[in-house]
N, C-alpha and C positions, 0 to 999 in steps of 0.2 A: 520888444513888446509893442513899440508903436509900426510895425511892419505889420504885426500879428492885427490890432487896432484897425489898422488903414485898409487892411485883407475884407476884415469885419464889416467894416464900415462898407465899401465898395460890395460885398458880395449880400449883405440885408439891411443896409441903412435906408432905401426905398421902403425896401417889405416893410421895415420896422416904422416909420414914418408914417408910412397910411394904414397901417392898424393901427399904432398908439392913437391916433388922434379921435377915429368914435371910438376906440374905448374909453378913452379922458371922459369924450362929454357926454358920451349916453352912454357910458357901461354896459351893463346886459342889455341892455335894447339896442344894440347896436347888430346883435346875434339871433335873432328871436327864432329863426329856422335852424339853428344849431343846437339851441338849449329845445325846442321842440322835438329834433332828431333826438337830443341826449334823453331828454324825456320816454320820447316812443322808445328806444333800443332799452331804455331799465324797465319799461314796464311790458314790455314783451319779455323781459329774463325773467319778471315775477310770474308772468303768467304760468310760461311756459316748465318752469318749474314746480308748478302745483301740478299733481295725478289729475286733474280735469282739464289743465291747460294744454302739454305737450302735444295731443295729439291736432287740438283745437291750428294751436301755430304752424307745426307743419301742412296743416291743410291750407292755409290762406299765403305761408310766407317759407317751406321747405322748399327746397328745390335739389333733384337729385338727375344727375345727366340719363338715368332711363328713363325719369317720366317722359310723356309724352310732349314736344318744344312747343305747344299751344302750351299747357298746362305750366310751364318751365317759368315762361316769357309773362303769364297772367299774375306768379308768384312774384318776378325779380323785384319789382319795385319795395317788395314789403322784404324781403329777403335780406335787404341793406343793413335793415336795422332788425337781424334776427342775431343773437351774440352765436357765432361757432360755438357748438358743445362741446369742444375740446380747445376754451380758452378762455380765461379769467373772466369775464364780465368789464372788471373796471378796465379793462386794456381795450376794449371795444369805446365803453365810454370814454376812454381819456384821447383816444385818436381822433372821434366825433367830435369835442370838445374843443381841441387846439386844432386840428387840417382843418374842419369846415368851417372852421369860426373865422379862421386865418382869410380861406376860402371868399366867403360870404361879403366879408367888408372888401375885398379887395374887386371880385367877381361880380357882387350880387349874388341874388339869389336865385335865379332862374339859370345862371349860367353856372353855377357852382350844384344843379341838380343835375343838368344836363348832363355834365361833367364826370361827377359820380356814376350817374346811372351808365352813361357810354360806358363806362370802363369796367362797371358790373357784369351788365350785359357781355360785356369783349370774355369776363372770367365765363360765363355763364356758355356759351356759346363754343369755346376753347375747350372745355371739357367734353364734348361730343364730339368734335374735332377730334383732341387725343384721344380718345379712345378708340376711336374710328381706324387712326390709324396704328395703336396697337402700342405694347411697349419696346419692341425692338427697336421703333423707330422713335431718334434722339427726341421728337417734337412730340410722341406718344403716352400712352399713358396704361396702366394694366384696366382690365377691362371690369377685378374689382371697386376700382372708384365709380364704377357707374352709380353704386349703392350708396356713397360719401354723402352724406348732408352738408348742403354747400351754400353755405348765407354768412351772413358778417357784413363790415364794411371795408377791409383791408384793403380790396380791391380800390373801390371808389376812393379811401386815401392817400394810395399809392399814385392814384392818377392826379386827384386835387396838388399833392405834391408835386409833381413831376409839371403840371401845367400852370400853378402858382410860381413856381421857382421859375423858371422858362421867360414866366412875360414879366418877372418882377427882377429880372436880372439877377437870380440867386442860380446861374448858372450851375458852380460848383458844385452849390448841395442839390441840384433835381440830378445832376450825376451821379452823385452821390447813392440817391435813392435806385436808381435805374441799378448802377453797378450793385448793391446791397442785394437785388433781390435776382440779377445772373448768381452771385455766391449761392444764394437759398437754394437756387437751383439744383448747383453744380453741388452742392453739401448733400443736400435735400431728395429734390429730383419728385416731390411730393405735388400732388394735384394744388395746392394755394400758391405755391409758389411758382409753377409754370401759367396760373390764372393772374396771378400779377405780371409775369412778361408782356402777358394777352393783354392786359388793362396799358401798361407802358406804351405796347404797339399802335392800341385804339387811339388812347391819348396823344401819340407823336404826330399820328395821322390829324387830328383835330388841329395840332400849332400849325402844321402844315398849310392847313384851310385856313386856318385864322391870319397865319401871313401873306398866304395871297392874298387874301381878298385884304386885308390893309396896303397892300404894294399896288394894288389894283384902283385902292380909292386914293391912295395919294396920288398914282400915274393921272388921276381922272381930273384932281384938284390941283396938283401942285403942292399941294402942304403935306411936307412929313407928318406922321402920327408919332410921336414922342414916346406912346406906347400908352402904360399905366391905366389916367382915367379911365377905368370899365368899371368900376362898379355905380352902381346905379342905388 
């Protein structure tokens, strides 16, 4: 138990450190772009759910790999927080709630949207891609997902995970997540789940940049960057 403990401890006693402490002292205010996202994504599932609403929301926040990729690209930002119609609601809310909250204190809030959205975008963008090049091919897709309505936020979770975990030294589990959504794949083979590789790839690319340029401002200083403080 205390190997199990000390595992623990070493792989999210960071992470857990710097979220506990605004949650102690400001609770909800500590998140106010999270419980906003939680907000906007329930009151887009009420709209869109009324006979007057459905078609209202796919016009500002659908997005389907034939429209047209101006029309695509003008949607994604709203598309985040549009719940997949083939998926519970509170399972959109509850990912919103814990990644971006996780997110937001740890990141901020301007880099925990960036974040999100790159990795939106990467699913959004990958679906024109596979379809493009068809389903024979392993990285492909049948050419009826063009028609899929494709919103949610799983994508931007997957990435907030994968780049939280990363720079907070929860190594194991953003592998975790990475490996979880290869299985979907290889299970699956279903258009969200090769839009989450997309989002991982975008996302790897980002530590990527984020390391050189910290190896590049330490070369420049002399002082190691210890990491962490980034939220703002």
């Amino acid at each position: 138990m205390n190997t199990l403990a000390r595992w623990a401890r070493a792989e999210w006693g960071l992470l857990y450190v710097t979220v506990r402490e605004p949650l102690v002292k400001r609770r909800w205010r500590a998140v106010p772009m999270t419980l906003g996202a939680v907000a906007l994504t329930a009151a887009i599932q009420l709209v869109q759910n009324q006979s007057w609403g459905y078609r209202f929301v796919q016009e500002v926040g659908g997005v389907r790999a034939e429209d047209p990729l101006w029309l695509a690209l003008l949607r994604t930002p709203v598309s985040l927080f549009v719940p997949a119609p083939d998926l519970p609601v509170w399972g959109a809310l509850a990912q919103i709630l814990f990644v971006f909250g996780v997110a937001e204190i740890c990141l901020g809030q301007w880099r925990t949207l960036v974040i999100a959205y790159t990795a939106t975008l990467a699913g959004t963008l990958y679906a024109r891609l596979g379809i493009w090049l068809g389903f024979d091919n392993p990285f492909g897709l049948p050419s009826s997902d063009a028609l899929v309505v494709d919103t949610g936020p799983s994508a931007a979770v997957v990435g907030l995970a994968v780049f939280v975990g990363w720079r907070y030294g929860a190594h194991v589990t953003a592998g975790a997540v990475a490996a979880a959504m290869v299985v979907e794949v290889m299970l699956k083979g279903n258009l969200a789940g090769k839009e989450h590789l997309a989002a991982i790839v975008a996302v790897v690319a980002l530590i990527g940049l984020s390391a050189l340029r910290r190896r590049h401002r330490r070369s420049r200083t002399g002082v190691g960057s210890g990491f962490p403080p980034i939220q703002s």
